[in-house]
N, C-alpha and C positions, 0 to 999 in steps of 0.2 A: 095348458100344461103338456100336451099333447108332442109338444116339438122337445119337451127338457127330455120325455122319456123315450124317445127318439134316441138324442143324443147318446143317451147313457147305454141305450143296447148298444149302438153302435160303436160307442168306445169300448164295450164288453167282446163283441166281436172282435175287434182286435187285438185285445187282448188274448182271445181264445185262441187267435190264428198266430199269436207268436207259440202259441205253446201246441204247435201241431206236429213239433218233428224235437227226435232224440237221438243219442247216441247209445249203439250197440255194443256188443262183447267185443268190436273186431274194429272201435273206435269210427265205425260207421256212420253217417249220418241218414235216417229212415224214418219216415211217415210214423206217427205215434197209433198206436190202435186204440178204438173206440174206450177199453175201459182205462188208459192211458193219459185221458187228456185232464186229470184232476192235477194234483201234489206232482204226479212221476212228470209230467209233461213239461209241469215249471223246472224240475230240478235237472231233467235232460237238457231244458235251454240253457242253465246256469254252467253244465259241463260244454256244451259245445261254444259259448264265449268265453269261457277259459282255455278251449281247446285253444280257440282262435290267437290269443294274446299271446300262450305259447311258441306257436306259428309264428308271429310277430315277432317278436322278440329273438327266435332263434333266426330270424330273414334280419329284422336290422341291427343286432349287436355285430355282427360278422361286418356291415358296411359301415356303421360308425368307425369299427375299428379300422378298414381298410384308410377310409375318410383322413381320421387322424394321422396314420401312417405317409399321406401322400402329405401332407398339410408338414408333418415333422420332416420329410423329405426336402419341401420346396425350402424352408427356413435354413438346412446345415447346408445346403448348395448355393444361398445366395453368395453373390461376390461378394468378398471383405476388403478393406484397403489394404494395398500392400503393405507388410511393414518390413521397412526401409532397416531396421535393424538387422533384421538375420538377411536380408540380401547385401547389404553392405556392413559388414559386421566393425567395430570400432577397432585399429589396429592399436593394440598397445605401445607406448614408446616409441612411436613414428611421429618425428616431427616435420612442419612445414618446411625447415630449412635443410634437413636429410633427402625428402624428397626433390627440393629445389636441383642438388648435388648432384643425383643420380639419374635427373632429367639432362641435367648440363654435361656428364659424361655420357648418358647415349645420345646427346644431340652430337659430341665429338666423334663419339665412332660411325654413325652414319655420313659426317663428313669426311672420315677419314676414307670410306669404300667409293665416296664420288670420286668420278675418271682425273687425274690431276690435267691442267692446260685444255687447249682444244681439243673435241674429240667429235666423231661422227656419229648420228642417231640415223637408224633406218628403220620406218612403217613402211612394210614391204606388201601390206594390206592393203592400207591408205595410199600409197604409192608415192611415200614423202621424205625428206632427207632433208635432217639439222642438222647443221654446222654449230657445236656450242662451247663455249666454257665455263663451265658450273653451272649454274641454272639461267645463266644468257643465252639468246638465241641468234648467232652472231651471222646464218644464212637460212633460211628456208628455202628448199624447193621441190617442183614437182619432178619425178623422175618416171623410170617404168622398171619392175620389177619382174618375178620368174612365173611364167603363165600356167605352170601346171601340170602343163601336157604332156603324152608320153609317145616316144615315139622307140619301136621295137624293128630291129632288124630284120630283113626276111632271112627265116630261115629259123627265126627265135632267138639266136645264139646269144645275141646284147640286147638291154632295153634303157632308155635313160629316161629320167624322170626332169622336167626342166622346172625346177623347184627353184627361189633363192636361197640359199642357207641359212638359218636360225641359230643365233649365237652372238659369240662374243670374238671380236676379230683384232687382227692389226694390220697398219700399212706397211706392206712386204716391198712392196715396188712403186716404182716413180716411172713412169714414161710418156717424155713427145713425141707426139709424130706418130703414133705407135701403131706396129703395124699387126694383122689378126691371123695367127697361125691354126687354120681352119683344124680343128680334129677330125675324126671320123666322123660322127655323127651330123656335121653340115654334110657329108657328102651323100651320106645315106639317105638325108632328105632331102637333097635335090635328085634321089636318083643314082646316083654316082659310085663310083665303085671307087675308095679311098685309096689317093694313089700313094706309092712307098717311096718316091722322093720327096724331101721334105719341104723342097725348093717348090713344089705342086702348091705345095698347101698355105704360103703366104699369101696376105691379100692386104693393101693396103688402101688408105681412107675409108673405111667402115666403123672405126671406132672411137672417131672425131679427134680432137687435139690432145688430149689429156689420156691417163690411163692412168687406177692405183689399183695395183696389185693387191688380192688381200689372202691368198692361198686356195689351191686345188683349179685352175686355173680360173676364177670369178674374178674379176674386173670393177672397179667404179668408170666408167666412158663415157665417152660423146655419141652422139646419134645421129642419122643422117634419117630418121625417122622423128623428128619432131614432134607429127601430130599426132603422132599416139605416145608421147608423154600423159603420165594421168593412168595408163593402162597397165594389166600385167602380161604383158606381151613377149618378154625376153625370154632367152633362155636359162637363165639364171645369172645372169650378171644387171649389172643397175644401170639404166639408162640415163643419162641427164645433159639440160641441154644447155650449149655451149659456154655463157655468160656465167651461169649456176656452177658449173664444172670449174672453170679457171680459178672462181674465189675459191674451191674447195680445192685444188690441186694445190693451192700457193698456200693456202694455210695449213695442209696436213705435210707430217713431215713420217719418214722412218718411223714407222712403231705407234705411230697414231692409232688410239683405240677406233675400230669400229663396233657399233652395237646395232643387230638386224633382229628384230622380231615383229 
């Protein structure tokens, strides 16, 4: 019997050693004194596990509640399906065949703004030239357009910018043969000092067979530079080359729209 009464101290010691420490005036926790460890010792453990659940409780109600707040956060943010009501709201009294109406009147006035007859398209970018009427394509081709460059007098006085023009244009002039009345500025870039007879400043076959006028002196022309069709090489007038040119000569007449952007 000697091992039962064993046991039993031994469970009595640990018992005695839960009840070895209490809580002070200053909610301290401190070693219980010898005349201490009866009644007082048990009832100091009983305050310092209430201490403790205290503790608890004020550590996890604050993260429950945060917990829930993330948790009612994620649910009002999820995506909901569109509703197709309030983005396309029902029109009252609009019927299918009113609508029909007033598709078929702005289908007219858009055609009424297209160019009437043939007219000319310029991608001055692209470096391209349609010949069309209404939405036919009755010529395509490659041409060369205005390079960019700028070239400034000495001295500052003039600078020209050799852009093509952007806009809405008409055929002003017709001419064969035609020949190219150099301004100043060819003379300034070869060097030259622009001379004041004007009889100086003709030059003929440089601007191949054809010539259309379209205002400020710009040109639709012939090229005697071919291979750099494709490029924006010019000085602001439209390069094209000779075949491409005569269909467009013979088909534009007086007052033919041209359109360059």
């Amino acid at each position: 019997m000697s091992w039962i009464k064993r046991v039993r101290r031994e469970k009595k010691q640990a018992e005695d050693k839960e009840a070895l420490y209490r809580l002070n005036d200053e909610n301290e926790i401190v070693p219980l004194k010898p005349a201490e460890k009866g009644f007082e010792g048990k009832e100091a453990n009983l305050r310092l596990k209430k201490k403790k659940k205290r503790i608890a409780l004020a550590v996890g109600v604050p993260l429950l509640a945060l917990f829930l707040l993330d948790i009612i956060g994620i649910i009002l943010s999820w995506p909901r399906p569109l509703e197709t009501k309030k983005l396309f709201p029902e029109s009252k009294g609009v019927s299918l065949s009113r609508l029909s109406r007033e598709n078929s009147l702005l289908q007219k006035k858009l055609a009424g703004l297209q160019p009437k007859g043939v007219f000319i398209l310029i991608d001055s970018g692209a470096n391209r030239l349609f010949l069309k009427r209404g939405d036919e394509i009755l010529r395509e081709a490659v041409v060369s357009c205005g390079s960019g460059s700028i070239l400034e007098e000495p001295g500052g006085k003039r600078k020209w910018v050799f852009d093509t023009p952007r806009g809405e244009f008409s055929v002003k002039s017709k001419a064969v043969a035609p020949d190219w009345i150099k301004p100043d500025w060819a003379f300034i870039e070869e060097g030259k000092e622009p001379p004041k007879d004007w009889k100086e400043r003709v030059e003929s076959g440089v601007l191949g067979d054809y010539a259309l006028g379209f205002g400020n002196g710009y040109f639709i022309h012939g090229t005697l530079y071919t291979r750099l069709l494709g490029r924006n090489v010019t000085h602001g007038c439209i390069r094209v080359g000779d075949k491409d040119l005569e269909v467009v000569f013979k088909s534009a007449q007086l007052g033919t729209k041209i359109y360059i952007y």
